[in-house]
LUMKOL-619922 format. One record per residue (C-alpha): x, y, z; residue in one letter. Coordinates in steps of 0.2 Angstrom, whole numbers, plus 2048, in hexadecimal, padded with zeros to 3 digits. Layout:
# LUMKOL-619922
xx; yy; zz; aa
X; Y; Z; A
...
This chain:
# LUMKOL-619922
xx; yy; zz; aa
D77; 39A; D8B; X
D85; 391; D92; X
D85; 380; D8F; X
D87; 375; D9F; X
D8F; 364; DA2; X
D91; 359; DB2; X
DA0; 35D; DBB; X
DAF; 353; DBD; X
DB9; 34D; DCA; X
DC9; 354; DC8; X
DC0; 366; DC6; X
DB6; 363; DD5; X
DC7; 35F; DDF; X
DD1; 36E; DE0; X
DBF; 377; DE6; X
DBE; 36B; DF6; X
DCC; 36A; DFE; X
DC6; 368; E12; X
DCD; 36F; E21; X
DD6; 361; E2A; X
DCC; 35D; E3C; X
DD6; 362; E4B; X
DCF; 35D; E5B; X
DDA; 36D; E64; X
DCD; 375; E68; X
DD4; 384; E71; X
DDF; 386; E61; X
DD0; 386; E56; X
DC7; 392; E5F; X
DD4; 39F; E60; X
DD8; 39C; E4E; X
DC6; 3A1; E4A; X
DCA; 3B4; E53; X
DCF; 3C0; E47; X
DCD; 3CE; E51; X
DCF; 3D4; E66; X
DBC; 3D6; E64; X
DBB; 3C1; E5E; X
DC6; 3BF; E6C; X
DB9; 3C7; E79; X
DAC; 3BD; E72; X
DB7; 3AC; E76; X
DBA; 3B4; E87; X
DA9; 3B6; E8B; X
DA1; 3A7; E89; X
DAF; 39D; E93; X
DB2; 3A9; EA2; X
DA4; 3AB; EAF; X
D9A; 3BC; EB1; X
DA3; 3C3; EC1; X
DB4; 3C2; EB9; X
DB0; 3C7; EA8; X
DA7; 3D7; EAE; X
DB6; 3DB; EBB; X
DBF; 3DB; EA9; X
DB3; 3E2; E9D; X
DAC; 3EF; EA8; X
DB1; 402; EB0; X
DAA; 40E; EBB; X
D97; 413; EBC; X
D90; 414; EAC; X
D9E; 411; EA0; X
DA0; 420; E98; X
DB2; 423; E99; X
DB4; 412; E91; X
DA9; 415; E83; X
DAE; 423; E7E; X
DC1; 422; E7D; X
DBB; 411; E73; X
DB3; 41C; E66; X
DC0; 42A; E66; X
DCB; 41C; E5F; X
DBC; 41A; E53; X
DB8; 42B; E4E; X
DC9; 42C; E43; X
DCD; 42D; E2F; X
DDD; 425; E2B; X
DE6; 430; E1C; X
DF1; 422; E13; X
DFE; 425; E05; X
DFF; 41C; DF6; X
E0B; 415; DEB; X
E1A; 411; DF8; X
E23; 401; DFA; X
E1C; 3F8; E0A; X
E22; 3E7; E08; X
E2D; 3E9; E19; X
E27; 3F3; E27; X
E2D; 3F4; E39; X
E22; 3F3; E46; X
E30; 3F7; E56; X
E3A; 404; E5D; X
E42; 40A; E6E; X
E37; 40D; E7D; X
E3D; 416; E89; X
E4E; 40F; E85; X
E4C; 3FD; E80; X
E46; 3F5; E70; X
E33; 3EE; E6D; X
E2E; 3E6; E61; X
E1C; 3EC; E5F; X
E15; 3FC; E66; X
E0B; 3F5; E73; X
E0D; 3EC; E81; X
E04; 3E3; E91; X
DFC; 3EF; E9D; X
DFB; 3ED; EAE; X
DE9; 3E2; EB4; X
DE4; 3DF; EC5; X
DDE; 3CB; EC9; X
DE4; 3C5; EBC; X
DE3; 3B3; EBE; X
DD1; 3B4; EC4; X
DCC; 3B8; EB2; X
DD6; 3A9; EAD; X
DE3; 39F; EB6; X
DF1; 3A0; EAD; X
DF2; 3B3; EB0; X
E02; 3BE; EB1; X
E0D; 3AE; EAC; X
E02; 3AA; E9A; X
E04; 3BE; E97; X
E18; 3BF; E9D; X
E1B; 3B0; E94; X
E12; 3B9; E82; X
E1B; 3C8; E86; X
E2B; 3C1; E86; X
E27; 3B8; E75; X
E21; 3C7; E6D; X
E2E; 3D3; E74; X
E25; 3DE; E7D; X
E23; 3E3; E8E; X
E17; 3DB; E9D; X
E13; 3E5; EA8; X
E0D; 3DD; EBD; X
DFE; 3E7; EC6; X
E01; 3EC; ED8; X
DF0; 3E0; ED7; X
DF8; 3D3; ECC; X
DF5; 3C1; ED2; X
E08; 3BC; ECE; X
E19; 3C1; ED9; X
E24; 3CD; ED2; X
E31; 3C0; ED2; X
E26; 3B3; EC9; X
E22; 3BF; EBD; X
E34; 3C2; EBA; X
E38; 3AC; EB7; X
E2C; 3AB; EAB; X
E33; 3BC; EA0; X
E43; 3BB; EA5; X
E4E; 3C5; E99; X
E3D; 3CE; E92; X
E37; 3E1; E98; X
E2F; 3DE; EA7; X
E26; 3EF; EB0; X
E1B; 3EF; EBF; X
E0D; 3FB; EC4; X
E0E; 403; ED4; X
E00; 408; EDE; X
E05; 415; EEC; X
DFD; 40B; EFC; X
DF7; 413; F0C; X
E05; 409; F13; X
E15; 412; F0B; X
E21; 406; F10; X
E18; 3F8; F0B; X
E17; 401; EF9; X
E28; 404; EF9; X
E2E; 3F0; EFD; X
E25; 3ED; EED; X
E30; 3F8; EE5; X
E3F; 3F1; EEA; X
E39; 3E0; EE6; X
E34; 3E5; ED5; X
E46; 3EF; ED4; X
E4F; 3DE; EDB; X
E47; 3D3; ECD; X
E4D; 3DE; EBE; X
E3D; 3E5; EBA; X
E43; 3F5; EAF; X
E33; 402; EAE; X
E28; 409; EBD; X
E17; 40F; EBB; X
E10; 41A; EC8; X
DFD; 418; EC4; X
DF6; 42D; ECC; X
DE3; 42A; EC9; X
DDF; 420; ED7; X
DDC; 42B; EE6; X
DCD; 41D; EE9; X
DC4; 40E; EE0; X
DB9; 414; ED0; X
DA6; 40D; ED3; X
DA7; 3FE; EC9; X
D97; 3FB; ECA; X
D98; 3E8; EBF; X
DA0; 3E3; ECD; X
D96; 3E7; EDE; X
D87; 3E0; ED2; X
D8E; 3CE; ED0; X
D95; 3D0; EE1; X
DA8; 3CE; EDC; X
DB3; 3CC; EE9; X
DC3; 3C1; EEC; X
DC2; 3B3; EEE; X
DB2; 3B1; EE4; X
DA2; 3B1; EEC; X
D97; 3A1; EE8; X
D85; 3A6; EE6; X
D77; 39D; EDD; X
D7A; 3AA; ECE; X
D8C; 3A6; ECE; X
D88; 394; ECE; X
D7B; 395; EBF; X
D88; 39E; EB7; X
D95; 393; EBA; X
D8D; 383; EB5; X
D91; 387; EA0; X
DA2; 389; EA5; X
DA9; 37E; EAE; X
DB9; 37D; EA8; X
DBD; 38F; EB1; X
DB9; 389; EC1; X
DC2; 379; EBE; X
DD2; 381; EBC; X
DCD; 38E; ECA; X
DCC; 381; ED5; X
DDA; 376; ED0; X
DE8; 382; ECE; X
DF3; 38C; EDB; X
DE6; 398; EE6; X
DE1; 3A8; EDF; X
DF3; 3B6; EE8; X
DF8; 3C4; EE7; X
E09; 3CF; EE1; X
E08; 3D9; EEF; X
DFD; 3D5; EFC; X
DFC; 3C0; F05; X
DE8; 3C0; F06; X
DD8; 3C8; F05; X
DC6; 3C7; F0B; X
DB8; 3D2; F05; X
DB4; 3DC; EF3; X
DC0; 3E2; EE9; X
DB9; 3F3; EEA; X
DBD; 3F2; EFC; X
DCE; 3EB; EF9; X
DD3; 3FA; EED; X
DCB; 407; EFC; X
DD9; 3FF; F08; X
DE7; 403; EFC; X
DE5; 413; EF4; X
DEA; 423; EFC; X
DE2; 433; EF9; X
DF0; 43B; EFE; X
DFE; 437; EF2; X
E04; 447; EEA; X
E13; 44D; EDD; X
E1F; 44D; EED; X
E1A; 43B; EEE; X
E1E; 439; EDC; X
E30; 43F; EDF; X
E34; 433; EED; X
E2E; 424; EE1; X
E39; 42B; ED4; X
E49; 42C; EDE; X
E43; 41A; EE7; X
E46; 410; ED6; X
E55; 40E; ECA; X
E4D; 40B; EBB; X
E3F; 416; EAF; X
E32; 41E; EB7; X
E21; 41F; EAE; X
E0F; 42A; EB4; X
E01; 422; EB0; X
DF0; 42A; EB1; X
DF4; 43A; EA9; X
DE3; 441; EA2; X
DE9; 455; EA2; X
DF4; 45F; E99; X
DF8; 46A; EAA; X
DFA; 459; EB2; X
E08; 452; EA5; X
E12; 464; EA4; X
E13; 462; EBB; X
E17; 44E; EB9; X
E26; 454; EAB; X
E2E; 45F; EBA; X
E2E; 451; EC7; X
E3D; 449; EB8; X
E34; 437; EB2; X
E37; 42F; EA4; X
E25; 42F; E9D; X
E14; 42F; E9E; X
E05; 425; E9A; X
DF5; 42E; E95; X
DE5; 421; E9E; X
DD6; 424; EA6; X
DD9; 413; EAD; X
DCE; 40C; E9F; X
DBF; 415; EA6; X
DC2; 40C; EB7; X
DC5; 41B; EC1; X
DB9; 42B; EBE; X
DAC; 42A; EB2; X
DAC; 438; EA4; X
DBD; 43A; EA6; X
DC7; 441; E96; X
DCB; 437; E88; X
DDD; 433; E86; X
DDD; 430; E75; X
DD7; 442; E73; X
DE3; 44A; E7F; X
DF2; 442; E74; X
DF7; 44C; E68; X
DF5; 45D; E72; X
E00; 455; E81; X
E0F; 44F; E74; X
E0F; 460; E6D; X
E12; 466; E7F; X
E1C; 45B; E87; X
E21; 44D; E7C; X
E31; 453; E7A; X
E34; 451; E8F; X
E30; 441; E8F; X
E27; 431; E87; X
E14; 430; E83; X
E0B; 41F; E85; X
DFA; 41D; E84; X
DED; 410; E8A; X
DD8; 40F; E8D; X
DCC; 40A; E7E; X
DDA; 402; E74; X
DD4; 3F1; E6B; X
DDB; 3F0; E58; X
DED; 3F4; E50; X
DE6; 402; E49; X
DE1; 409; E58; X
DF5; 407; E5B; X
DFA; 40F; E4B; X
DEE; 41F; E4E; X
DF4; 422; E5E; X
E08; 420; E58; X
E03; 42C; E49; X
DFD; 439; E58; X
E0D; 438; E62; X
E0A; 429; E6E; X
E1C; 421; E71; X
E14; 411; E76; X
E03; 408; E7A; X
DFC; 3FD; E87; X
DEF; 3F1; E86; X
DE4; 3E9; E96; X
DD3; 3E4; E90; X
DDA; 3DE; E80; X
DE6; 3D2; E8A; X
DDA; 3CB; E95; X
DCF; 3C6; E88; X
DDD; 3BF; E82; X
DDF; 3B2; E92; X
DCE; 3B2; E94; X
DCD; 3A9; E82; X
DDB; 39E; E83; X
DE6; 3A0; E91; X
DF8; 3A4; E8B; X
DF5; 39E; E78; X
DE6; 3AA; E78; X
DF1; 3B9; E7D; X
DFD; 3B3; E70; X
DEF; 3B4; E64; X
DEB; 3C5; E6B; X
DFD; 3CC; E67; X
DFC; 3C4; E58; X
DEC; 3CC; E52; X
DEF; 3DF; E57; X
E03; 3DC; E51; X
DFB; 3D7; E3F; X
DEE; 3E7; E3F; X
DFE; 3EF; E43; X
E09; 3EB; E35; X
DFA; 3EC; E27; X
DF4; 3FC; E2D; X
E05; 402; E2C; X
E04; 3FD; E1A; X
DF5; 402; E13; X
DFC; 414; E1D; X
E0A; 411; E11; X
E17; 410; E20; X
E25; 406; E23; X
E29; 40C; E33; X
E22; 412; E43; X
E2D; 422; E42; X
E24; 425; E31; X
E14; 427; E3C; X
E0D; 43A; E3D; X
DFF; 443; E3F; X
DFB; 446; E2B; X
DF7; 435; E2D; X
DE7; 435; E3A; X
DD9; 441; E3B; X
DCD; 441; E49; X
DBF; 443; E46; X
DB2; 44F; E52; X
DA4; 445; E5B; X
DA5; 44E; E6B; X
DAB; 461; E6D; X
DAA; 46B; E7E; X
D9B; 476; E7D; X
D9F; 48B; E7F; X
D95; 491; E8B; X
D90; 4A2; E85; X
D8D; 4A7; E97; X
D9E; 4A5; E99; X
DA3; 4AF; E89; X
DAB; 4C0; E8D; X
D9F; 4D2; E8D; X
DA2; 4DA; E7E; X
């Protein structure tokens, strides 16, 4: 039996050494996050129900966005051992210029609606992290403002083809004026997705105040606070609005846009040109003839149609095909560095990240979307080590398997007579 004794003081010390107190309470909550998934947690409690959903949700039932979160899932990682991984790099060039991380901001509609800091928190963490922000069509800053607050960062801007052509086309020129460097041409929006969160909570802009969104609101009063007492909610592209945002996105899309469209665009702008919403390989192989400069595999982070493909899954068929035409990006169900380094091991040239950043602002504004970058450029670096990498170019396919959840099903109806 051991034999005990009353412990002493200078033992005891080295065993209780307490946290100092800070009353930053917006620091010391985002400290606590470990993880995108922490972050959401934050987001949730201090954003009201309306705005949250318009971020967390997608179309109908959700399906698209569950499952191309659990392709990212459904993976084994295969690491080496015994290599020297005290440096790794985490950059490369991007369709011609340096990052510093293989992600950057995507594109997000009403932004400062979630929380009011909007484009300028993420522009402002872009710039810091050195990586690109990219302005919505729906953003809720002005392309020029954007531009202030990231001035010698990579700013791109999201182009949505209006209805209204010419109208479309004076973004552009803005956008070109300002020194924005990459165009995406988002191709999957012939209409507005049914996002059914939002006609449920009645989410319109500006806000609609009913006795739900005032119950809801009362826990959270610091959101409405700054709603209220900062600039009113405007748009990049359009002055105002009055009605749902479903109705909104019905008055801008046009059903008619086609590859010939897609030509104009590319000889309308003088920097890189970018497709986003690719979710074919027959789609990817056309869009290579039209001459951009890449491509972005999305199904609009299941916003758009419901079961669409997964992109994650289409990856390393389309790179084989047609990565050396042009650069691969990917985006939809990303929310860890890992996430990251699968879809770089597959082929991805880049990454862009939507939810993951909103849940950021939502949490804290432009610290939270610091934190966020912080967080997924860490689970970068360390799964990159424990791959036993040192660079991104050392990614390749030995180093993911994914697994099988879902297969298409052979009808044998459809199986040739014998």
């Amino acid at each position: 039996m051991p034999q005990r004794r009353l412990p002493k003081v200078h033992d005891l010390a080295p065993l209780m050494q307490f946290k100092k107190p800070s009353l930053d309470f917006k620091a010391n909550r985002l400290a606590k996050a470990q993880t995108v998934y922490d972050l959401r947690r934050i987001a949730r409690r201090r954003t009201p129900k309306a705005a949250f959903d318009y971020t967390e949700g997608a179309a109908e039932a959700e399906i698209s966005l569950g499952r191309a979160r659990q392709a990212f899932e459904d993976i084994q990682f295969n690491p080496s051992i015994l290599r020297n991984v005290a440096e790794v790099s985490t950059g490369w060039d991007v369709l011609g210029a340096p990052v510093a991380l293989p992600f950057g901001i995507a594109p997000t509609g009403f932004t400062r609606m979630m929380q009011t800091e909007g484009e300028i928190a993420g522009a402002h963490a872009a710039a810091a992290h050195g990586i690109p922000f990219s302005l919505s069509t729906m953003g809720t800053t002005g392309i020029e403002d954007v531009k202030a607050a990231n001035p010698d960062g990579r700013n791109w801007f999201q182009l949505y083809m209006w209805k209204d052509r010419d109208r479309s086309m004076a973004l552009v020129d803005r956008a070109a004026k300002a020194g924005f460097d990459t165009l995406l041409v988002t191709v999957d929006v012939p209409v507005a997705g049914a996002r059914l969160r939002d006609k449920r909570n009645g989410f319109s802009i500006p806000p609609q105040l009913t006795l739900a969104t005032v119950a809801n609101a009362i826990p959270r009063p610091w959101w409405w606070y700054d709603f209220l007492t900062t600039e009113p909610l405007s748009f990049a592209s359009l002055d105002r609005w009055s009605g749902t945002v479903g109705e909104l996105l019905d008055t801008m899309f046009d059903p008619t846009v086609d590859f010939d469209d897609l030509r104009w665009i590319r000889d309308q702008w003088p920097g890189k040109v970018v497709v986003k919403g690719i979710q074919s390989l027959d789609d990817a192989k056309k869009v290579a003839e039209v001459g951009v400069d890449g491509i972005i595999l999305s199904n609009h982070g299941g916003r758009q149609l419901d079961r669409a493909p997964i992109p994650f899954h289409l990856l390393p068929e389309i790179v084989r095909e047609v990565g050396s035409e042009y650069e691969v990006h990917l985006d939809t169900g990303i929310m860890s560095g890992a996430d990251i380094v699968a879809a770089i091991a597959l082929g991805a040239r880049f990454t862009l990240l939507g939810r993951a950043y909103l849940y950021g602002l939502m949490a804290g504004g432009e610290d939270g979307v610091n934190r966020m970058i912080e967080i997924v450029g860490e689970q970068v670096a360390r799964t990159m080590r424990l791959l036993g990498v040192n660079a991104l170019e050392e990614l390749g396919p030995q180093h993911v398997t994914q697994l099988v959840r879902l297969a298409p099903r052979i009808h044998t109806s459809l199986s040739p007579t014998p």
